[in-house]
C-alpha positions as CSV (number, residue, x, y, z in Angstrom):
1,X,6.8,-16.3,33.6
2,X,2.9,-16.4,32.8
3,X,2.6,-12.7,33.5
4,X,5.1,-12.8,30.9
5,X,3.3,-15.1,28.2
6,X,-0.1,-13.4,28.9
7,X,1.1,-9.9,28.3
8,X,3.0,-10.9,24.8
9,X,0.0,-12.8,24.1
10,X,-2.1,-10.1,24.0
11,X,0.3,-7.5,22.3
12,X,0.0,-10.0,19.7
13,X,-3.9,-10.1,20.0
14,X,-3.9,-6.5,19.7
15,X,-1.6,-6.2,16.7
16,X,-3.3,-8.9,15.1
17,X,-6.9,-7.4,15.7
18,X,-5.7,-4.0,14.4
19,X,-3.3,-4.8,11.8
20,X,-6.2,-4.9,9.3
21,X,-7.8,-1.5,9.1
22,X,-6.2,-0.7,5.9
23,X,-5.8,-3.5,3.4
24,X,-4.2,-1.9,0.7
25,X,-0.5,-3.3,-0.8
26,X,1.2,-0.3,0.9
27,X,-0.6,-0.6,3.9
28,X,0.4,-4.2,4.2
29,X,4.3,-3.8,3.4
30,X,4.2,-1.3,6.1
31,X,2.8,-3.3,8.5
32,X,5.2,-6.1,7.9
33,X,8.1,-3.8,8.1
34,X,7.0,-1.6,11.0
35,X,6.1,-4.9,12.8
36,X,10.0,-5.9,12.1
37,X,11.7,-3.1,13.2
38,X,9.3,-2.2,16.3
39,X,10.2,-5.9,17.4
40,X,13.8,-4.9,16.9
41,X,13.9,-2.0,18.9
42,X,11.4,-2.8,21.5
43,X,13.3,-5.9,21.7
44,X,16.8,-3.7,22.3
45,X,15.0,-1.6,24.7
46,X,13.4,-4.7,26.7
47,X,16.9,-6.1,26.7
48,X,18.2,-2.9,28.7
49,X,15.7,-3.7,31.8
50,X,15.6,-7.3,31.3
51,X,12.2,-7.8,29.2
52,X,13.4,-8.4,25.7
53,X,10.8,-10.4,25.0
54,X,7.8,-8.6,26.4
55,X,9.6,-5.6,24.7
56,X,9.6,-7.2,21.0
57,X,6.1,-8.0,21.4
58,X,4.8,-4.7,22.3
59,X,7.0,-3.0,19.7
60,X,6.4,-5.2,17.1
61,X,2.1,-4.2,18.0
62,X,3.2,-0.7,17.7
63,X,5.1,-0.4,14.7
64,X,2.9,-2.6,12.8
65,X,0.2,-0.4,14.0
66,X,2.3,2.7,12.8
67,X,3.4,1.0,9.4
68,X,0.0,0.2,8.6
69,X,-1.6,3.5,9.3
70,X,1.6,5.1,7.3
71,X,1.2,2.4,4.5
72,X,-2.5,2.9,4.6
73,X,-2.0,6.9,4.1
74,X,0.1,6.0,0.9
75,X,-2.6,4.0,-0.7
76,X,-5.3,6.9,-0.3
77,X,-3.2,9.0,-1.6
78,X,-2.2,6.8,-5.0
79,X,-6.0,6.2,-5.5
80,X,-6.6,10.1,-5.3
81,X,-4.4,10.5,-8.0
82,X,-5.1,7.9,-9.9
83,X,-9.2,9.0,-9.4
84,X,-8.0,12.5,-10.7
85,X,-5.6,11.8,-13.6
86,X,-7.8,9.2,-15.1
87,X,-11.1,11.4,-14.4
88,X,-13.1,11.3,-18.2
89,X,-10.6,8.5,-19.7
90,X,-13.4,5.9,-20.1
């Protein structure tokens, strides 16, 4: 039970810590939805060898990881265009 609790405590550390590399409004939607459904499925595939729980945590690390990098990407790429189509409007 506390190898349990220590490894889903630091998933969380880890996700938390690395969750805010990209601050953009994409990049934070993405992270909230890629935390959601990585919890979901690493909770489903925890369930299968009877680790729901340290499952959910460590997919909800990863796919907020993922969604933020994803998200992230997004928001660079609305900034180049915006850079570009409003280049000499000022």
């Amino acid at each position: 039970m506390k190898k349990r609790i220590t490894l889903s405590l630091l998933s969380l550390t880890a996700a938390f810590s690395l969750m805010s590399c990209s601050s953009g409004p994409n990049a934070r939607t993405g992270t909230v939805l890629g935390g959601l459904g990585g919890a979901a499925a690493g909770g489903i595939i925890g369930h299968q060898s009877g680790r729901g729980l340290e499952g959910a945590a460590i997919g909800a690390g990863l796919g907020a990881l993922g969604g933020n990098i994803i998200g992230g990407a997004q928001d660079e790429r609305n900034a180049r265009y915006y850079r570009r189509s409003h280049r000499g409007y000022y």
